[in-house]
ChimeraX commands (.cxc) that place a marker at each C-alpha (Angstrom):
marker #1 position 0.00,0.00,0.00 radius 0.5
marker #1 position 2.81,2.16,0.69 radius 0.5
marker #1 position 4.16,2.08,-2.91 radius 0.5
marker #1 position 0.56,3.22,-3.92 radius 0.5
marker #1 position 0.38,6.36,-1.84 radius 0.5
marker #1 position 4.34,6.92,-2.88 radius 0.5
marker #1 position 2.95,6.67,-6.57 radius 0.5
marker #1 position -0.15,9.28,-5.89 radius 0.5
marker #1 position 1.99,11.80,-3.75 radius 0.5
marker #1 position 4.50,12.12,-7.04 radius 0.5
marker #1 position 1.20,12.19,-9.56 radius 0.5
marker #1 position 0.29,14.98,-7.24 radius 0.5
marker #1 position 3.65,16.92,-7.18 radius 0.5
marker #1 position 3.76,16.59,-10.95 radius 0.5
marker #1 position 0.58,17.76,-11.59 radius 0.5
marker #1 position 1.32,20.68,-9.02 radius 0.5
marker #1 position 4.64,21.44,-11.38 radius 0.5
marker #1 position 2.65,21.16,-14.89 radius 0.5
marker #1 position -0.04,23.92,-13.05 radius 0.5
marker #1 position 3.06,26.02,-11.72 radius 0.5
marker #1 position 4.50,26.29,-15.36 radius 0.5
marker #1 position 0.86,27.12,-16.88 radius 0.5
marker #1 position 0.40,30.00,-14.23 radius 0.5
marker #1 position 3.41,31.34,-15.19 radius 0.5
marker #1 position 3.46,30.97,-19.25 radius 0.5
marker #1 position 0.16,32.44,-18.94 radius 0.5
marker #1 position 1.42,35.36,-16.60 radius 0.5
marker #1 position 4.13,36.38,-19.09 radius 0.5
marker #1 position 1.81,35.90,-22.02 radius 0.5
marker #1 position -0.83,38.36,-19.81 radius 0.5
marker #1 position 2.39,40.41,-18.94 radius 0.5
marker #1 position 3.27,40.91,-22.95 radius 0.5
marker #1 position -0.15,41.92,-24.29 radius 0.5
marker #1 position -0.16,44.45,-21.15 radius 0.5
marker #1 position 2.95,46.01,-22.53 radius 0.5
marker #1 position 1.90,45.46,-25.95 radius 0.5
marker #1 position -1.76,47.50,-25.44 radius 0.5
marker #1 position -0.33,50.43,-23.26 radius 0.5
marker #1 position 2.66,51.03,-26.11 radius 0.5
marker #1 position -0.16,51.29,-28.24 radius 0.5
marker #1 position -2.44,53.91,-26.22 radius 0.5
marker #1 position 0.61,56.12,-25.84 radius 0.5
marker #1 position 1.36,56.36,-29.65 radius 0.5
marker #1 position -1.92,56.99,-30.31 radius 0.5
marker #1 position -4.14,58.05,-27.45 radius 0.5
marker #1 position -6.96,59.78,-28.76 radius 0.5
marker #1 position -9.35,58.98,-31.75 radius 0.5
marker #1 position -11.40,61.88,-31.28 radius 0.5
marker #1 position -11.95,65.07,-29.14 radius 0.5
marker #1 position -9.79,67.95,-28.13 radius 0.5
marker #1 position -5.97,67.13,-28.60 radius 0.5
marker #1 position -2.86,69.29,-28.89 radius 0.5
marker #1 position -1.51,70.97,-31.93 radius 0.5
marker #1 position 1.68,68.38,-32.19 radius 0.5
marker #1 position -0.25,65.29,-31.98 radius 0.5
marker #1 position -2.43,66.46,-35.24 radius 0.5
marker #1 position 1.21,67.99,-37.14 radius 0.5
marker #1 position 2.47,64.72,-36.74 radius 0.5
marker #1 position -0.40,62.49,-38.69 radius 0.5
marker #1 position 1.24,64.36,-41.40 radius 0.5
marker #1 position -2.68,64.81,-42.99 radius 0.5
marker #1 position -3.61,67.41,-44.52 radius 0.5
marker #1 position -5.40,70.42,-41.87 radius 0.5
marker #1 position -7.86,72.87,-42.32 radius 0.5
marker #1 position -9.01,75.42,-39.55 radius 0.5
marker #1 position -11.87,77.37,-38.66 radius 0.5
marker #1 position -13.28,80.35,-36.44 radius 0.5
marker #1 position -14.86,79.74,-33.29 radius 0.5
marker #1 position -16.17,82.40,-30.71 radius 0.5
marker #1 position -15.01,81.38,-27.63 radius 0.5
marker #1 position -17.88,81.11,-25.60 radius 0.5
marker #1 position -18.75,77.79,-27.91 radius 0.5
marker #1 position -16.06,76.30,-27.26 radius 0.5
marker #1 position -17.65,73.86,-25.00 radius 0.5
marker #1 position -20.40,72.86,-26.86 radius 0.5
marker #1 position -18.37,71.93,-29.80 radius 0.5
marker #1 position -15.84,69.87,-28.03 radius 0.5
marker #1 position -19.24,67.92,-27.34 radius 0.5
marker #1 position -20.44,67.71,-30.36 radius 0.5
marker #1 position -16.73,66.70,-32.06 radius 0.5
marker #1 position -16.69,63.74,-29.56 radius 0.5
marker #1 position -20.11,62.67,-30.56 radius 0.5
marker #1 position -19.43,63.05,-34.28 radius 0.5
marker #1 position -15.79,61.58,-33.83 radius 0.5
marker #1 position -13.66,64.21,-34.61 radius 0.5
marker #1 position -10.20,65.13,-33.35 radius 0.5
marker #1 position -8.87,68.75,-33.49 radius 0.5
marker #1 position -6.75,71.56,-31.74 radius 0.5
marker #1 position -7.73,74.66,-30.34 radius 0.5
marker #1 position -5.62,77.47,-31.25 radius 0.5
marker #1 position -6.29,80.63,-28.85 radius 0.5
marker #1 position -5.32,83.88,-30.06 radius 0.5
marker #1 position -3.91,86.60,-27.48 radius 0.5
marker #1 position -4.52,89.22,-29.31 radius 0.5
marker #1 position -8.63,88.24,-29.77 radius 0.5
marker #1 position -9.95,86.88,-26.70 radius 0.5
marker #1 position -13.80,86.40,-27.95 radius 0.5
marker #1 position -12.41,83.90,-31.23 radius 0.5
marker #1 position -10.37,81.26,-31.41 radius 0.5
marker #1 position -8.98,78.93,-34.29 radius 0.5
marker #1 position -9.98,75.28,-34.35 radius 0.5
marker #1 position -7.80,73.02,-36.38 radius 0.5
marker #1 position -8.96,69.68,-37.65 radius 0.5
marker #1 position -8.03,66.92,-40.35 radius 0.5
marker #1 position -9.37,67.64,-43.64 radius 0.5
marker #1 position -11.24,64.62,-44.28 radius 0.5
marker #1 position -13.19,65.39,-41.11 radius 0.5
marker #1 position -14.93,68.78,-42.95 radius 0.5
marker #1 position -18.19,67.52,-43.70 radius 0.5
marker #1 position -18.62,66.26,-39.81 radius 0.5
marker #1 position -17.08,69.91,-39.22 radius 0.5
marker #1 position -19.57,71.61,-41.41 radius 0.5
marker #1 position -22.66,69.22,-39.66 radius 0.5
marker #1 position -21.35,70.85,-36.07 radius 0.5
marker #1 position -20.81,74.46,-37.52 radius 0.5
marker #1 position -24.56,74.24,-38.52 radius 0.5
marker #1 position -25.66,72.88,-35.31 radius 0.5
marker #1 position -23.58,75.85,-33.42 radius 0.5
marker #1 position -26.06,78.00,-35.22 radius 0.5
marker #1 position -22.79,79.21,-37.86 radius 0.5
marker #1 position -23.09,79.67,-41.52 radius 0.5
marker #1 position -20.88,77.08,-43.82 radius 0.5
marker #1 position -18.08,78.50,-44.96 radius 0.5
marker #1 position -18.99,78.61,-49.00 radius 0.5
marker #1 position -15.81,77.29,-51.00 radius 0.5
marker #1 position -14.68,79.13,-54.27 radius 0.5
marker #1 position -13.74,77.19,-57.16 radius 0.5
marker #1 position -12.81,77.89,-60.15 radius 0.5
marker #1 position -15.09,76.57,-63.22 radius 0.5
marker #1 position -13.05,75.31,-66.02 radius 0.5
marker #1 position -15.95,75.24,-68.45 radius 0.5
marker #1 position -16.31,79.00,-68.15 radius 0.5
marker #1 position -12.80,79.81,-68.41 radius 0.5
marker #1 position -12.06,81.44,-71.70 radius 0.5
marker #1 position -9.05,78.71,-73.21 radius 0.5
marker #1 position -8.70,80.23,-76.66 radius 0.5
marker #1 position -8.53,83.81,-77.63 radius 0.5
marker #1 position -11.47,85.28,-78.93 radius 0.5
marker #1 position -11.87,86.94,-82.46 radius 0.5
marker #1 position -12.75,86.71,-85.80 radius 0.5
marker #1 position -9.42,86.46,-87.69 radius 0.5
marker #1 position -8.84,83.47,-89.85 radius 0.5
marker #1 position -4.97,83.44,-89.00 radius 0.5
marker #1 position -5.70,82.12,-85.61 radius 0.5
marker #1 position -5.35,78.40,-85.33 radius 0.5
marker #1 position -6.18,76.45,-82.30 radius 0.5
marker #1 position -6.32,79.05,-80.16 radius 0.5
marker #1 position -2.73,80.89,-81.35 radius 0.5
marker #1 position -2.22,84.38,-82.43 radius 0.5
marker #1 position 1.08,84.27,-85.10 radius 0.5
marker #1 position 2.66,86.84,-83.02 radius 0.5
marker #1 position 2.64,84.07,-79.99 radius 0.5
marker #1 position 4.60,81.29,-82.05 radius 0.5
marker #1 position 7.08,79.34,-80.34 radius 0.5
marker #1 position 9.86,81.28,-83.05 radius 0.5
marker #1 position 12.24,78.05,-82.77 radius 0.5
marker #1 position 11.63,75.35,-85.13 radius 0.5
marker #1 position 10.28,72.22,-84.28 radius 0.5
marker #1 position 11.75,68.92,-83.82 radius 0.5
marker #1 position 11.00,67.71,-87.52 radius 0.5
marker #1 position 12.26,70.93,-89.26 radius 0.5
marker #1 position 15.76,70.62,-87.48 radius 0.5
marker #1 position 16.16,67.21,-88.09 radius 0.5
marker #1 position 15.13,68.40,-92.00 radius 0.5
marker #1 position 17.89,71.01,-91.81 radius 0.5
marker #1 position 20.27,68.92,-90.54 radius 0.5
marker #1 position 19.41,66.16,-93.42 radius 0.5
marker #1 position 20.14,68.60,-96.13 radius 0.5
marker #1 position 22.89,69.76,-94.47 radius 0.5
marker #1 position 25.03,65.83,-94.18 radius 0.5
marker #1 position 23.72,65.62,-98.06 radius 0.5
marker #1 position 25.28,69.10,-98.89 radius 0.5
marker #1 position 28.92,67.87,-97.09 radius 0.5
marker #1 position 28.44,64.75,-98.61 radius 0.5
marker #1 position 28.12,66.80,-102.04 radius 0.5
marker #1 position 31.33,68.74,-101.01 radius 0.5
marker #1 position 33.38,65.39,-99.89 radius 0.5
marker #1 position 32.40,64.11,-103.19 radius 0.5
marker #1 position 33.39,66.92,-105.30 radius 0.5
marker #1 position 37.12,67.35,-103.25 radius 0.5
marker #1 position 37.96,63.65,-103.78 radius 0.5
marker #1 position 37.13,64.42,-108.22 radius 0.5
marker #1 position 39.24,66.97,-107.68 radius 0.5
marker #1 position 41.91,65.51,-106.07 radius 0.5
marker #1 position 41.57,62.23,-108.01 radius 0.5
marker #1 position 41.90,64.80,-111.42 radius 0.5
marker #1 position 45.32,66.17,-109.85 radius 0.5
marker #1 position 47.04,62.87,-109.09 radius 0.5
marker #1 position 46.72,61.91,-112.93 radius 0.5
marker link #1:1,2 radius 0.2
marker link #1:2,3 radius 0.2
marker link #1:3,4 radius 0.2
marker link #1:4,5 radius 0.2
marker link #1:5,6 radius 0.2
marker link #1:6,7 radius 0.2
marker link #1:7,8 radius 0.2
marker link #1:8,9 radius 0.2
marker link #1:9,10 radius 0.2
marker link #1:10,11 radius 0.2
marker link #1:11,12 radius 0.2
marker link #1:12,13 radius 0.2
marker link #1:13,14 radius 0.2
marker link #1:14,15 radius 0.2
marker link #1:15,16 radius 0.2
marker link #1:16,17 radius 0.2
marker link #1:17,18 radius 0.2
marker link #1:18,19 radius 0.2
marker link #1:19,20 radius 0.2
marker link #1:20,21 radius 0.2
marker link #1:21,22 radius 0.2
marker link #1:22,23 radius 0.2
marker link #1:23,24 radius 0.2
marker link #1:24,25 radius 0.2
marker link #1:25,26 radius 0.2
marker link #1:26,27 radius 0.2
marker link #1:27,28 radius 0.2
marker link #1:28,29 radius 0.2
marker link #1:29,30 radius 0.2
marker link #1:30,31 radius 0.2
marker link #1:31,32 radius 0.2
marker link #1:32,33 radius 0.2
marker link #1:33,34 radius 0.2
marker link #1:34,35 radius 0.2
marker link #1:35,36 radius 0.2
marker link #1:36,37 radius 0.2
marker link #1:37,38 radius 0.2
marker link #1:38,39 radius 0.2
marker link #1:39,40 radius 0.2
marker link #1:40,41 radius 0.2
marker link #1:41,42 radius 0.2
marker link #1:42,43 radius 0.2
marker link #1:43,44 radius 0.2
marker link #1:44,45 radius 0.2
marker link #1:45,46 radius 0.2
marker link #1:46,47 radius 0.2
marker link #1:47,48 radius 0.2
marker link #1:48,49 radius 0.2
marker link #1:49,50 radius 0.2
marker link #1:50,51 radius 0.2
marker link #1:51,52 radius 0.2
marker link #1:52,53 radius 0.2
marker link #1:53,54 radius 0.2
marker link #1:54,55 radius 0.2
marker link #1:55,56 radius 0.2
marker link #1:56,57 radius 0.2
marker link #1:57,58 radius 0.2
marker link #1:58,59 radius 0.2
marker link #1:59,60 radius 0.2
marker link #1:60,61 radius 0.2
marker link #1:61,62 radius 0.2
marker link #1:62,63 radius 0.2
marker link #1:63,64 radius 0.2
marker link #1:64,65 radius 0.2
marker link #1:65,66 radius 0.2
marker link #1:66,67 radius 0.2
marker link #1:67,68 radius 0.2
marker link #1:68,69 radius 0.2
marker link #1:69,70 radius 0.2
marker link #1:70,71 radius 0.2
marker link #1:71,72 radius 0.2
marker link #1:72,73 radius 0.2
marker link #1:73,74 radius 0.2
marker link #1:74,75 radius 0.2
marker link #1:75,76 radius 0.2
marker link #1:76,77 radius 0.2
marker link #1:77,78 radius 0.2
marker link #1:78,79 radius 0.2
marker link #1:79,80 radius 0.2
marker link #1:80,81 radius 0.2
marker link #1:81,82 radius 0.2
marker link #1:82,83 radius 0.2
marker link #1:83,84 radius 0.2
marker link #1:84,85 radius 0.2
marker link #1:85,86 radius 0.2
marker link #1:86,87 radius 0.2
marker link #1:87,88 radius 0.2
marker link #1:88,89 radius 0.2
marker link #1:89,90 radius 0.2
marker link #1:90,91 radius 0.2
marker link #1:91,92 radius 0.2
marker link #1:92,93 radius 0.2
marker link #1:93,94 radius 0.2
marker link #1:94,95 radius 0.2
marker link #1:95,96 radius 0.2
marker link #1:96,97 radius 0.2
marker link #1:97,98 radius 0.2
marker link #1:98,99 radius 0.2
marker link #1:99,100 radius 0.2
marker link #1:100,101 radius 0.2
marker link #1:101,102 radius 0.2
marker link #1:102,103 radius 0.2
marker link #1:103,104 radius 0.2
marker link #1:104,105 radius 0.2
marker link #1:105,106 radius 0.2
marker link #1:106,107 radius 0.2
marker link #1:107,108 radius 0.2
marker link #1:108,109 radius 0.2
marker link #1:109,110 radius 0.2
marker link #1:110,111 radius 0.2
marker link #1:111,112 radius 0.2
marker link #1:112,113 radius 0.2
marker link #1:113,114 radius 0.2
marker link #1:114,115 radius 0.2
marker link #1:115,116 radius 0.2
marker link #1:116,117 radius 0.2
marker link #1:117,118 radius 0.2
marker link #1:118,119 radius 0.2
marker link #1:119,120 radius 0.2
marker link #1:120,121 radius 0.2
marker link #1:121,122 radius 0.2
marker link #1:122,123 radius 0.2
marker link #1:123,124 radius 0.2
marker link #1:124,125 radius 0.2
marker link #1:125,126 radius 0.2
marker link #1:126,127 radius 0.2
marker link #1:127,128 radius 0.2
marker link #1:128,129 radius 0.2
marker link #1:129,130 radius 0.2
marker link #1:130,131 radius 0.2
marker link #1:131,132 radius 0.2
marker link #1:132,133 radius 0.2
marker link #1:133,134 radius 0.2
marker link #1:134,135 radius 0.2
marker link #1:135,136 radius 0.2
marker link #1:136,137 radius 0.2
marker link #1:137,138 radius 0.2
marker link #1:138,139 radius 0.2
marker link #1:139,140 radius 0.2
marker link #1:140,141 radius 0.2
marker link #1:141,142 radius 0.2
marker link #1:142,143 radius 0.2
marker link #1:143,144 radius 0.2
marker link #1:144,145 radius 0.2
marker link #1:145,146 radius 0.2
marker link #1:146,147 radius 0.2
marker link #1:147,148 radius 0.2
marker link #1:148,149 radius 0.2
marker link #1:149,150 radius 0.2
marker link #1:150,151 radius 0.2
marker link #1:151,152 radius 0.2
marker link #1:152,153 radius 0.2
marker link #1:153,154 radius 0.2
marker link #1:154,155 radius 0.2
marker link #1:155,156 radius 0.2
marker link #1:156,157 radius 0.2
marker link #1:157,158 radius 0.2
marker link #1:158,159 radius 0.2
marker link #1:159,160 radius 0.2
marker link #1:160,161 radius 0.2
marker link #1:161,162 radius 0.2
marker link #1:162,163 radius 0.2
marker link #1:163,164 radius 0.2
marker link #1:164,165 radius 0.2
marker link #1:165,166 radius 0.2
marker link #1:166,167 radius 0.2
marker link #1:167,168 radius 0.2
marker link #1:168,169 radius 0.2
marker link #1:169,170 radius 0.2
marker link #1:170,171 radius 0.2
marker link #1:171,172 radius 0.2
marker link #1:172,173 radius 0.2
marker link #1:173,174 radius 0.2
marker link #1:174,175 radius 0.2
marker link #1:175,176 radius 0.2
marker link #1:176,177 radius 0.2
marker link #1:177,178 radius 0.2
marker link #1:178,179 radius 0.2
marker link #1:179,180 radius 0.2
marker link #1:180,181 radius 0.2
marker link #1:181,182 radius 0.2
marker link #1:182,183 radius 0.2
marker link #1:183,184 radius 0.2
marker link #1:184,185 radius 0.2
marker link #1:185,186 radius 0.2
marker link #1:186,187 radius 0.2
marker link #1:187,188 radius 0.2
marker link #1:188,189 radius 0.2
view
């Protein structure tokens, strides 16, 4: 009976070692993704909400910024949390009732949705219309081709005309090589 119990007491210990090693693989495994999660939050802490000026010039995205008064200031920060939106708050010295906000550029239609809801008018963006833009000159003379005047001409020759000139030129020396080896040839008899 005593080699029984002998043979239980060391199933026990062993078991007792195998749980030991578990509790600690899964400690350091518990320990890693710890590590791994809080590197993570400090690269990148915030997602959306008020953040500082640095944090938003190193995305490297492009910004855009708008006017706030300052009294708002508040209200938006709720309503850019809500909408997901991250930005900086630039406070000018000189004007204590405004202040700049400055946000990512692909977050301007959320912007524009929390301007209107602020009780601000949308900023209306300029841009140019290519259709209406004259691209020829305008008038009546039959000289003008594809939109040129003569007097606007590029005055040095194109490509093909060079490579023309320089054609007949090589057949002209050719000409002249010909000619000087008759006349020496003549000479010699």
């Amino acid at each position: 009976m005593n080699n029984g119990g002998e043979a239980a007491d060391q199933m026990v210990r062993e078991a007792l070692q195998v749980t030991e090693v578990a509790i600690k693989l899964s400690a350091l495994g518990i320990k890693n993704a710890l590590a791994l999660s809080l590197a993570y939050a400090k690269e990148n802490p915030k997602v959306k909400g008020k953040t500082s000026l640095d944090r938003l010039l190193r995305e490297g995205k492009e910004l855009k910024i708008i006017a706030l008064q300052s009294k708002d200031v508040g209200q938006f920060k709720e309503l850019a949390k809500q909408y997901g939106v991250l930005f900086a708050v630039i406070k000018d010295k000189a004007q204590n009732e405004k202040v700049d906000v400055m946000f990512k550029a692909e977050d301007v239609a959320k912007l524009n949705r929390i301007y209107e809801q602020l009780g601000y008018a949308i900023p209306k963006v300029t841009t140019a219309d290519r259709k209406k833009d004259p691209t020829r000159r305008q008038s009546g003379d039959s000289l003008l081709t594809r939109g040129k005047n003569p007097l606007d001409i590029d005055p040095r020759p194109s490509v093909r005309a060079t490579i023309m000139a320089l054609k007949k030129a090589a057949q002209k020396a050719e000409q002249a090589q010909e000619k000087v080896q008759d006349i020496t040839a003549k000479e010699e008899r």
